[in-house]
C-alpha positions as CSV (number, residue, x, y, z in Angstrom):
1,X,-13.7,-0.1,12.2
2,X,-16.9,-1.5,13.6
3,X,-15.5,-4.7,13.2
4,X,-11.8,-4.4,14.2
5,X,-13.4,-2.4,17.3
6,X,-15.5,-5.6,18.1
7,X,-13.2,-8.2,17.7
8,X,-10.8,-6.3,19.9
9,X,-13.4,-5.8,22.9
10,X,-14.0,-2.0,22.1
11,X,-17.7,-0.4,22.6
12,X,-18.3,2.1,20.2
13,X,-21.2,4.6,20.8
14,X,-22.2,7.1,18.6
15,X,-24.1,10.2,20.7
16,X,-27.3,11.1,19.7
17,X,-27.1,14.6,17.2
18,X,-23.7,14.3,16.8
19,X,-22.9,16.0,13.4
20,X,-20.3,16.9,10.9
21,X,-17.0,17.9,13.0
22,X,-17.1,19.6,10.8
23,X,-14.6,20.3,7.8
24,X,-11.5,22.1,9.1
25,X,-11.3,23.3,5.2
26,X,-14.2,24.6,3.8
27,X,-16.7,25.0,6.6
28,X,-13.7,27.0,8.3
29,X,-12.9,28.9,5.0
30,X,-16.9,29.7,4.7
31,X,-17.2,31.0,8.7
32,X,-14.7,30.4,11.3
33,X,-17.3,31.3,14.0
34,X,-19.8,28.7,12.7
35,X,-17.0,26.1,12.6
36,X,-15.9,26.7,16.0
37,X,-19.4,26.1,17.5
38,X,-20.5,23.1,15.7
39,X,-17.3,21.4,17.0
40,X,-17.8,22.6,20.6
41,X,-21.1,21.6,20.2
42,X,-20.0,18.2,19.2
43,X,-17.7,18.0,21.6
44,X,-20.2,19.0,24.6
45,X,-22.4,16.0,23.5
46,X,-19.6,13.8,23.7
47,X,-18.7,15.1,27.1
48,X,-22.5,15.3,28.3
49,X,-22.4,11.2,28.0
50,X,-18.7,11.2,29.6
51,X,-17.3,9.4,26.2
52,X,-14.3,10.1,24.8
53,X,-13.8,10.6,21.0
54,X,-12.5,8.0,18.6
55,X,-12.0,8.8,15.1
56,X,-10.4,7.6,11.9
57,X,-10.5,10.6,10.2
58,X,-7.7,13.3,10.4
59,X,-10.3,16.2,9.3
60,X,-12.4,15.0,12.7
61,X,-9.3,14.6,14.8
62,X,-8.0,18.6,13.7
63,X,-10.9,20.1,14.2
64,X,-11.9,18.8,17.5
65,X,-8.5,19.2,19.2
66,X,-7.9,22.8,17.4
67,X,-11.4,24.0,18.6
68,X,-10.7,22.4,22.4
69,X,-7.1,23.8,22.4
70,X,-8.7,27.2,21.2
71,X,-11.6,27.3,23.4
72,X,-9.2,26.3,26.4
73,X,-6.8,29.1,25.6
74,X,-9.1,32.1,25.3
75,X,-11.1,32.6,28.1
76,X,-13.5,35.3,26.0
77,X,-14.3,32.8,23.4
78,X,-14.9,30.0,25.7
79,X,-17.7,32.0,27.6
80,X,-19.3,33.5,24.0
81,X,-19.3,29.9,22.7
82,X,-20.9,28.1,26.2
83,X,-23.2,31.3,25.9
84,X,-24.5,30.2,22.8
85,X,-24.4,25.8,23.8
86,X,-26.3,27.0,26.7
87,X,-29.1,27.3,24.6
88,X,-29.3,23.8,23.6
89,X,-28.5,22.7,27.3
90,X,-25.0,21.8,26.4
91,X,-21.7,23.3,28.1
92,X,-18.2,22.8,27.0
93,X,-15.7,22.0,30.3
94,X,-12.7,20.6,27.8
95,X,-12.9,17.0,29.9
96,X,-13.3,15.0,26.6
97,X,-10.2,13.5,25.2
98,X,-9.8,13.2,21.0
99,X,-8.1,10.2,20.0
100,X,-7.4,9.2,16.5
101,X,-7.3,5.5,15.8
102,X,-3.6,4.6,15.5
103,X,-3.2,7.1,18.6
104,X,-5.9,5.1,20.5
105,X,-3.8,1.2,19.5
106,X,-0.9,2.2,20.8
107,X,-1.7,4.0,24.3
108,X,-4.9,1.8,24.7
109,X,-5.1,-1.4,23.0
110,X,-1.2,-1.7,22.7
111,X,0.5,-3.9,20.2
112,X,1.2,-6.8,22.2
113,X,-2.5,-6.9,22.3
114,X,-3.2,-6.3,19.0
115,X,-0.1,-9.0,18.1
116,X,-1.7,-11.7,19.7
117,X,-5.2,-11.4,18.0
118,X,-3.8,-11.9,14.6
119,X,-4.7,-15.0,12.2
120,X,-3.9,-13.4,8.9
121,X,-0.7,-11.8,9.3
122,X,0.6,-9.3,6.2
123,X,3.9,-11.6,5.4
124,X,5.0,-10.3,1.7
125,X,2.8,-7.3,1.5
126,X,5.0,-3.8,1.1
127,X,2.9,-0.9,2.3
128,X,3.5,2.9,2.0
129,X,2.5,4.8,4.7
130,X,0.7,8.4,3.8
131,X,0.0,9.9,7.3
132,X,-1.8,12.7,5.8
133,X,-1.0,16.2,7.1
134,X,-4.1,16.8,9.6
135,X,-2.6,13.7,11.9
136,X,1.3,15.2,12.1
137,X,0.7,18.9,12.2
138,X,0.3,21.5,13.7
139,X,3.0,20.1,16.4
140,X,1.1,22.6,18.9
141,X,-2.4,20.6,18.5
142,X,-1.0,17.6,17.4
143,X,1.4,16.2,20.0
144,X,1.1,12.8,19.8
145,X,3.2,11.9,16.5
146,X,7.1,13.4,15.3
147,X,6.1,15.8,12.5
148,X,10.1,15.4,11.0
149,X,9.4,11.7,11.3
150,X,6.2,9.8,12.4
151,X,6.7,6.3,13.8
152,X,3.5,5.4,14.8
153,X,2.1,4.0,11.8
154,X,5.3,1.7,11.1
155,X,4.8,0.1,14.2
156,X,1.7,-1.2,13.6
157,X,2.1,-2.3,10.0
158,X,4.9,-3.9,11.1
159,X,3.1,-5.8,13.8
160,X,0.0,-6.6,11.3
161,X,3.3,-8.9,9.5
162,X,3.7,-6.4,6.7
163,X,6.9,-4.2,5.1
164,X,7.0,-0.4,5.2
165,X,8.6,0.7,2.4
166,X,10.3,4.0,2.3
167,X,9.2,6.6,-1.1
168,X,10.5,9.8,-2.1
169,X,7.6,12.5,-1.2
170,X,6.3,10.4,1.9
171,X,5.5,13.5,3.6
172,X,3.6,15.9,0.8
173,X,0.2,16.0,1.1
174,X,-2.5,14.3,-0.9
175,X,-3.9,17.8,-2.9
176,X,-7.3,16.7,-1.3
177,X,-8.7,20.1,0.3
178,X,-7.5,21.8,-3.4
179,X,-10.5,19.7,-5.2
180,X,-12.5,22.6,-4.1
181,X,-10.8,24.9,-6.5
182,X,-8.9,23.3,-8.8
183,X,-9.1,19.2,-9.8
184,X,-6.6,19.1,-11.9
185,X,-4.1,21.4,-9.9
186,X,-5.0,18.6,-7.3
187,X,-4.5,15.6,-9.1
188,X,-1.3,16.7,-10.6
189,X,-0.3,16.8,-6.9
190,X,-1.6,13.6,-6.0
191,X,0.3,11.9,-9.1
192,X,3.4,13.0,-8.2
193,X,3.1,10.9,-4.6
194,X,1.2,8.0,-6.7
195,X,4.6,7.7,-9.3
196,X,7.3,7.6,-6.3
197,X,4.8,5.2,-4.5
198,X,4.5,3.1,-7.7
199,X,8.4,3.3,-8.0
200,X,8.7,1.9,-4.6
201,X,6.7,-1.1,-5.7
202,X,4.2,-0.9,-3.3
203,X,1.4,-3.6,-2.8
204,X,-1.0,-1.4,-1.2
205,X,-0.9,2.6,0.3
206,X,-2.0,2.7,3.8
207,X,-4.2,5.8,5.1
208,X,-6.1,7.0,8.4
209,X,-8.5,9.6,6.7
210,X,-10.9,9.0,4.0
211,X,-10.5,12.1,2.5
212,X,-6.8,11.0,1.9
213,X,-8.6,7.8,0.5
214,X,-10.4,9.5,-1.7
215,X,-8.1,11.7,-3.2
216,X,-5.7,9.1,-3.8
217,X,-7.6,6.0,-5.3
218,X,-10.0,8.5,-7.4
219,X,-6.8,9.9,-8.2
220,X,-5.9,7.1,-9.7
221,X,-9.2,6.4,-11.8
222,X,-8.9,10.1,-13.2
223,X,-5.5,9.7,-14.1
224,X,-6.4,6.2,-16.3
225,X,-8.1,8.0,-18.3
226,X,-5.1,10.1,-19.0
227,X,-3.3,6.7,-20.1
228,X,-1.4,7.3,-16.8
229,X,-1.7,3.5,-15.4
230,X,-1.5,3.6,-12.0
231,X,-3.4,0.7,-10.1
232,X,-2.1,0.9,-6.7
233,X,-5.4,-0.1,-3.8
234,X,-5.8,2.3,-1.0
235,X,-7.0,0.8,2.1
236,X,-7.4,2.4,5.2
237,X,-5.7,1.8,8.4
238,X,-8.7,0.1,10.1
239,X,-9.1,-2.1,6.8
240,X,-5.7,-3.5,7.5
241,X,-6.0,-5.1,10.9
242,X,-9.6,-6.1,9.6
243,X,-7.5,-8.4,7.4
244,X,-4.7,-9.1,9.7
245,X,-7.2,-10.4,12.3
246,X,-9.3,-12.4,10.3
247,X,-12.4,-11.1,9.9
248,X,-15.0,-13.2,7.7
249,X,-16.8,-11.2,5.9
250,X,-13.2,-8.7,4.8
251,X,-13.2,-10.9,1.0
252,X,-16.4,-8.8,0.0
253,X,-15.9,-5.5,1.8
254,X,-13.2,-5.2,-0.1
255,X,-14.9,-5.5,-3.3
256,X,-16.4,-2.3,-2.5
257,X,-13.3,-1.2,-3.3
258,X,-12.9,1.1,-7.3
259,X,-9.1,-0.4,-6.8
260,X,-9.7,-4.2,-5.6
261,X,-7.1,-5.0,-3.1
262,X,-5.8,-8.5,-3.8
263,X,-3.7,-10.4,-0.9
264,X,-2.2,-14.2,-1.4
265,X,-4.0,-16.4,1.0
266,X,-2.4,-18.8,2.8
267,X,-2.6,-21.2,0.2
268,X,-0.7,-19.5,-2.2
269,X,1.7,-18.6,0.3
270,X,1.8,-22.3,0.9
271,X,2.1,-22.4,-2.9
272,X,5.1,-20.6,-3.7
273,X,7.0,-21.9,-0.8
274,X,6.2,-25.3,-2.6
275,X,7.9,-23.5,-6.0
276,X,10.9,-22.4,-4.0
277,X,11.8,-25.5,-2.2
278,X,11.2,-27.6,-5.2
279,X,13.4,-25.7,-8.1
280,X,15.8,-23.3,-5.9
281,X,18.6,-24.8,-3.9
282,X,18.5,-23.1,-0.4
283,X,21.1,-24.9,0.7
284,X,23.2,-22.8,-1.6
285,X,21.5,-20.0,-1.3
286,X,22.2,-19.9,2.4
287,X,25.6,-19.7,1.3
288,X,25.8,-17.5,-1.5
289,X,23.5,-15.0,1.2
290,X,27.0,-15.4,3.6
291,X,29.6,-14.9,0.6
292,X,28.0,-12.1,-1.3
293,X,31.3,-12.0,-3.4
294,X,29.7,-12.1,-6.7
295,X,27.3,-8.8,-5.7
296,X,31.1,-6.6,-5.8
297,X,31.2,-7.6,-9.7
298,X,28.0,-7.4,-10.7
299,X,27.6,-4.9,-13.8
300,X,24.2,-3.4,-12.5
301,X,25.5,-2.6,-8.6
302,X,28.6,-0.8,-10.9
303,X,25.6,1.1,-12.8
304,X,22.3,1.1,-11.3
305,X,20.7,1.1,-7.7
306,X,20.6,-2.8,-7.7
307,X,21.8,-5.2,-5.0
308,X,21.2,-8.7,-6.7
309,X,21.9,-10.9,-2.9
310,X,18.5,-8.9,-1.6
311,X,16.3,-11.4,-3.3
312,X,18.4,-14.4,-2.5
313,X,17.1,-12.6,1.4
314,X,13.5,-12.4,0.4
315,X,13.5,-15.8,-0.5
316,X,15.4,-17.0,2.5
317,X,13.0,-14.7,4.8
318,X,10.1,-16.8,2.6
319,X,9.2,-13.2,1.3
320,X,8.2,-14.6,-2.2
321,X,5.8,-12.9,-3.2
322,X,7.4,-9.8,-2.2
323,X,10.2,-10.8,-4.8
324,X,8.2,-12.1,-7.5
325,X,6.1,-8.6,-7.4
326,X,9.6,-6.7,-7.7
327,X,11.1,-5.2,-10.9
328,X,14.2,-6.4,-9.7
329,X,13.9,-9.6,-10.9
330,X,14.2,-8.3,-14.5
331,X,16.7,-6.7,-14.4
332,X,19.3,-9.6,-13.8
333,X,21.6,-9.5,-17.7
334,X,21.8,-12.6,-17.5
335,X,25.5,-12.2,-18.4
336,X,26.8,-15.0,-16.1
337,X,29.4,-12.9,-14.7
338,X,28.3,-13.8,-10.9
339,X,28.6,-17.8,-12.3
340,X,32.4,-17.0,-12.8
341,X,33.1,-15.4,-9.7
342,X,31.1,-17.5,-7.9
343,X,33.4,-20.1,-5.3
344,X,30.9,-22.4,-5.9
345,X,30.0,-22.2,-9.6
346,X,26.1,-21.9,-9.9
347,X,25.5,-17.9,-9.7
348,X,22.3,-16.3,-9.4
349,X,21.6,-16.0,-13.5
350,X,19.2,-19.2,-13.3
351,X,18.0,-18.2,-9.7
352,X,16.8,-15.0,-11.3
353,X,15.2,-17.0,-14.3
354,X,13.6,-19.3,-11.3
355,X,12.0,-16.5,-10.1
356,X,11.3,-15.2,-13.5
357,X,9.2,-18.5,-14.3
358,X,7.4,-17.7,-10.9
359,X,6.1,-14.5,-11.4
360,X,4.8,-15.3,-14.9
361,X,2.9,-17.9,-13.6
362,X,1.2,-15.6,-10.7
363,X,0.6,-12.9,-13.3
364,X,3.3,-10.4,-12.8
365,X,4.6,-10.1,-16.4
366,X,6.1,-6.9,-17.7
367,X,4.7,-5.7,-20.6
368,X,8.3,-6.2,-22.6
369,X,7.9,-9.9,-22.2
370,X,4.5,-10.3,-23.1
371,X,4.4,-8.0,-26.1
372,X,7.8,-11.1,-26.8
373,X,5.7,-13.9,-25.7
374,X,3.2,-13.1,-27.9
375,X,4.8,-12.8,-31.1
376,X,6.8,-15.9,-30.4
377,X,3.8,-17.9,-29.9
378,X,1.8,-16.1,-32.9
379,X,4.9,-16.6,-35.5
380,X,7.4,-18.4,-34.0
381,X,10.2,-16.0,-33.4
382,X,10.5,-13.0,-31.3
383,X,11.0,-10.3,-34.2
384,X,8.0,-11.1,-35.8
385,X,7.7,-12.4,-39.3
386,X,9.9,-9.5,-41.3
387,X,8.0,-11.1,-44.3
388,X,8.6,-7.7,-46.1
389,X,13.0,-7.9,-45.4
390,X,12.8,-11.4,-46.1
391,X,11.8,-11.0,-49.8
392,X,13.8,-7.6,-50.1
393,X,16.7,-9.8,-49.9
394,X,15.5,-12.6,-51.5
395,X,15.4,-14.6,-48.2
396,X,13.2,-18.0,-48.4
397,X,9.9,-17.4,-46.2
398,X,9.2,-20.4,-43.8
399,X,6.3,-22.2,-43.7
400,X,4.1,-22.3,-40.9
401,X,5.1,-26.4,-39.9
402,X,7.4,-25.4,-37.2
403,X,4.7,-22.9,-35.2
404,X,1.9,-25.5,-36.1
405,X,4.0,-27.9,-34.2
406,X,4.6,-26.1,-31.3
407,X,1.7,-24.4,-30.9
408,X,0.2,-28.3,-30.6
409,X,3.3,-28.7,-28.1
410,X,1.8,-26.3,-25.8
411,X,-1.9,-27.6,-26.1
412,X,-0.6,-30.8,-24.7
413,X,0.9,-29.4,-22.3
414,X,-1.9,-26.8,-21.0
415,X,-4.2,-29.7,-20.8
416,X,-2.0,-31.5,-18.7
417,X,-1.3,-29.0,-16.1
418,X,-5.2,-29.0,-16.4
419,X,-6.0,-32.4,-15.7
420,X,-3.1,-32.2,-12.9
């Protein structure tokens, strides 16, 4: 944030004794009374140096507009609460404004601003949104976003270059506050959302409160050692537009990171473009994306939730990676029923296997075709060796010539994709 705020021309100062807002969960659970007064104190400080408040937490941002919308309402309360800042020489007035960081970019900053300060932009990366619940309700305090459906996070992802992606559950909350009872009551919640996420095919989960953070990439490391794989990085918003803008030093901030967020550089953007342009024909593919006969007889679109024309878009849109990430590609049959109702006889069976060849080499392999792979290259056929049928039946057992020989093949040519 310290570095976003920089770049963008923002002074941040942090007033002297400024403490915890504090929680809205368990300080509030423990004593209402004391959690109303450290946040008016809080809040006096901030007003004492005429600053506004900026936060990126939404913990910090309930609290402090809850207590300043109570304190405003209840006349009582405010004098009893003044009575007792008084004897710090602080007074709450209810002049200080509470912002929360996405809040503060779009009414302050703006996103033509922010727009024009990005060198990095997010091309190919699909990002799910979890606004958390502290920064949508209650739609009494919290007035700035659409409880039934926020925006205001979509715009700016979408202006940092990236894709929002739509998941089942987008609204449920993280479990977070339930950690203080019950961990595994609230990491059952948090692996619900994680799965549709994952579904989605997300690249990365994008939050505005490091509790949310927390909950959700330690959710992930508790559920590993479940043998739930879920390896989805959590960055927060701020973390983002660190990226987006360019910032130096982002490579090994990021390492701090128990989920390492990994984003293509521009070279390997550069990179796949290069794949694409050499071994797909766009020219056709321009076409085939205007026809879009073949998608009507496709067997998957008859069975399954699969439009095969939306990667011959991705590609077209130079959103490569974004297709070579998807489990979409996979699930072409390969049946070459497209090829015969295609007007121009070519398909999208070898596009698929194209794209296929791609994500292999970029290292997103299912697990079906490298548990394949690997026999094939350990014995020389897919099945394995079925050494123990083959002499049931009386079946000749082949020598190992034919694997020596390819397995020398593909030493030749691993060296020379080496030495080129």
């Amino acid at each position: 944030m310290r570095l976003v705020a920089d770049r963008l021309g923002i002074e941040l100062v942090e007033p002297e004794g400024f403490t915890c807002c504090p929680d809205p969960q368990g300080i509030q659970s423990y004593s209402e009374e004391l959690w109303i007064l450290t946040a008016a104190r809080n809040l006096a400080l901030a007003e004492k140096a005429n600053l506004d408040i900026l936060t990126i937490c939404n913990g910090c941002y309930s609290t402090f507009r809850k207590v300043s919308a109570l304190l405003k309402e209840d006349f009582h309360l405010f004098d009893k609460i003044n009575s007792e800042l008084s004897e710090f020489g602080l007074q709450f007035k209810g002049t200080t404004k509470i912002k929360h960081l996405h809040e503060f970019i779009l009414q302050d900053i703006g996103l033509k601003k922010l727009m024009n300060a990005i060198e990095r932009p997010l091309a190919g990366i699909n990002v799910a949104i979890h606004y958390g619940c502290h920064s949508t309700r209650p739609t009494s305090i919290v007035e700035f976003n659409d409880n039934r459906k926020p925006e205001t996070l979509e715009e700016i992802v979408t202006t940092l270059g990236a894709t929002n992606i739509d998941y089942e559950m987008k609204d449920l909350c993280c479990g977070g506050s339930l950690n203080l009872l019950n961990e595994i009551d609230s990491f059952g919640i948090v692996q619900k959302k994680l799965m549709q996420i994952q579904k989605a095919g997300a690249n990365c989960i994008a939050v505005i409160c490091p509790y949310c953070y927390l909950q959700l990439e330690m959710g992930q490391i508790k559920l590993a050692k479940q043998n739930v794989e879920i390896a989805i990085p959590v960055l927060h918003l701020a973390e983002l537009i660190a990226i987006a803008l360019g910032i130096e030093n982002m490579d090994s901030l990021l390492e701090m990171h128990k989920i390492k967020p990994k984003f293509p550089s521009q070279q390997l953007k550069s990179e796949l473009m290069k794949f694409v342009e050499t071994h797909l024909n766009l020219d056709f593919l321009k076409i085939c994306a205007r026809c879009r006969a073949c998608s009507k007889d496709c067997t998957l679109v008859g069975t399954l939730d699969f439009d095969p024309l939306r990667y011959v878009d991705l590609i077209l849109e130079s959103r490569v990676l974004e297709a070579i990430q998807s489990e979409g590609i996979w699930k072409c049959l390969n049946c070459y029923g497209c090829y015969e109702k295609c007007p121009q006889r070519q398909g999208l069976a070898q596009f698929f296997m194209k794209l296929r060849n791609l994500a292999i080499k970029q290292g997103y392999e299912p697990a079906s075709i490298t548990a394949e792979s690997g026999k094939f290259l350990q014995d020389g056929i897919v099945t394995g060796k079925l050494i123990g049928g083959r002499k049931q039946l009386q079946l000749p057992i082949n020598d190992a010539i034919g694997i020596r020989d390819l397995k020398e093949v593909l030493a030749k040519k691993a060296k020379q994709d080496v030495e080129i």
